[in-house]
N, C-alpha and C positions, 0 to 999 in steps of 0.2 A: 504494500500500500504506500505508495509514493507519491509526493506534494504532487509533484509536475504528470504522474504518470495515470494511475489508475484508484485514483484519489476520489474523480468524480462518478465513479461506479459502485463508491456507498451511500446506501442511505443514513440517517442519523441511526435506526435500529440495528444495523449492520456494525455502525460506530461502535454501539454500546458492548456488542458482541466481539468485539475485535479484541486486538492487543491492546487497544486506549486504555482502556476497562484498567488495565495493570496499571498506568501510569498517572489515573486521577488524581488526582490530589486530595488531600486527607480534607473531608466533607465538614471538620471543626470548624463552628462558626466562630471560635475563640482566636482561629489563624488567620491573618490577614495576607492576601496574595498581593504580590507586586502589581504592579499596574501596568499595565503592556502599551506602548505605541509600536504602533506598525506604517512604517513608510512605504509602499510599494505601490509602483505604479501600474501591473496588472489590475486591474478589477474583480475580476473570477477571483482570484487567487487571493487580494483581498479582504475581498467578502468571506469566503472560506475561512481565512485565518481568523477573523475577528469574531467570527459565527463561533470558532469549534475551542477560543478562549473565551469567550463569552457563556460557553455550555460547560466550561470548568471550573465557571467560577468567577472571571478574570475582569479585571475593569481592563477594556481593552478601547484604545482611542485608533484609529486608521483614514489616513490620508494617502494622498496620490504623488505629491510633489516635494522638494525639496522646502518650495517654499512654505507650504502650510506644516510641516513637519517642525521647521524653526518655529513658527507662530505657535504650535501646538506645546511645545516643549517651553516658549516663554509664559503661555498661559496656564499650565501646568507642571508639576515635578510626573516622573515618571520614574518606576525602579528600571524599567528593560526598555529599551527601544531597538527594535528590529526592522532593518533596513537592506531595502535591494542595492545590489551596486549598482545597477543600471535605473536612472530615475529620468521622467520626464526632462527637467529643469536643470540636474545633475549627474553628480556620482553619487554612491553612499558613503565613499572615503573624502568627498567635499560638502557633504552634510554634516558628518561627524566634526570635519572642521571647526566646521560655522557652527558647532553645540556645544563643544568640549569645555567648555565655564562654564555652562546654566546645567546645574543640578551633576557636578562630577560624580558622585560618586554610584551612578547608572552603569546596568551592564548594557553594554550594545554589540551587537551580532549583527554581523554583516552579510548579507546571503551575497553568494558569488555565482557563474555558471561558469565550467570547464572553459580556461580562455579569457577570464576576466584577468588583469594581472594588480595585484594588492600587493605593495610594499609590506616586508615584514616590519620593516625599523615606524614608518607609518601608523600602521596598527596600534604600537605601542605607545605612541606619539598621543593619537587621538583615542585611547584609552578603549580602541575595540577588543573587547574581550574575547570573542570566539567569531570565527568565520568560518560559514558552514558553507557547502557546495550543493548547490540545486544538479541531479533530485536528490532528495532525502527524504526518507520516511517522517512521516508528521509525530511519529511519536520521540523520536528524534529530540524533534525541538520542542514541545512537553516535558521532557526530559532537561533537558538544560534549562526552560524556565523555571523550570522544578527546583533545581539547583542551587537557585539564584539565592 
């Protein structure tokens, strides 16, 4: 079950039956889950992510652009912001830029595709924590917000 691949051939009950099921998140209403922004300029694939942390629990914010992703993150804190390399308006290694003061101490993940080329020293620089490589299994990145 892969973001990019055959991701859109379940349905939510299918979800519940899957390997998701394993990586819920502990249903304590005493724990507070990070707060997710998601930059990405697919839409489908948007939607999707915001739907399926939203159904975990997640306060999850999702925009398309570079630019509304800054706006987003000065109108709010956010613990994870997760962002495509490839954006409308930018890159996600020149959003991260334009972010890295407001609210440092966020994890942000970078999703990349085979052939995207990301500076390691960069990374460090703008305090991207993990960079994941599309496709990836959705529970995948559950797992690392898990983490968080």
């Amino acid at each position: 079950m892969y973001l990019f691949g055959t991701l859109f051939d379940y349905s939510m009950d299918q979800w519940e039956k899957s390997d998701l099921a394993s990586v819920k998140m502990n249903g304590s209403k005493d724990k507070i889950k990070p707060r997710i922004l998601m930059v990405v300029s697919n839409d489908l694939i948007r939607d999707i992510f915001k739907n399926l942390f939203e159904r975990y629990g997640y306060y999850t914010a999702a925009v398309d652009t570079a630019k509304d992703g800054f706006k987003a993150i000065n109108d709010e804190c956010f613990d994870i912001v997760i962002c495509d390399f490839d954006l409308y308006d930018s890159t996600g290694v020149e959003f991260f830029e334009s972010v890295k003061d407001i609210c440092p101490n966020r994890n942000n993940i970078l999703m990349i595709t085979y052939g995207d080329e990301v500076d390691i020293t960069e990374e460090k620089t703008l305090n991207i924590n993990r960079v994941i490589e599309k496709p990836f299994p959705f529970e995948e990145l559950l797992r690392i917000v898990k983490e968080h």
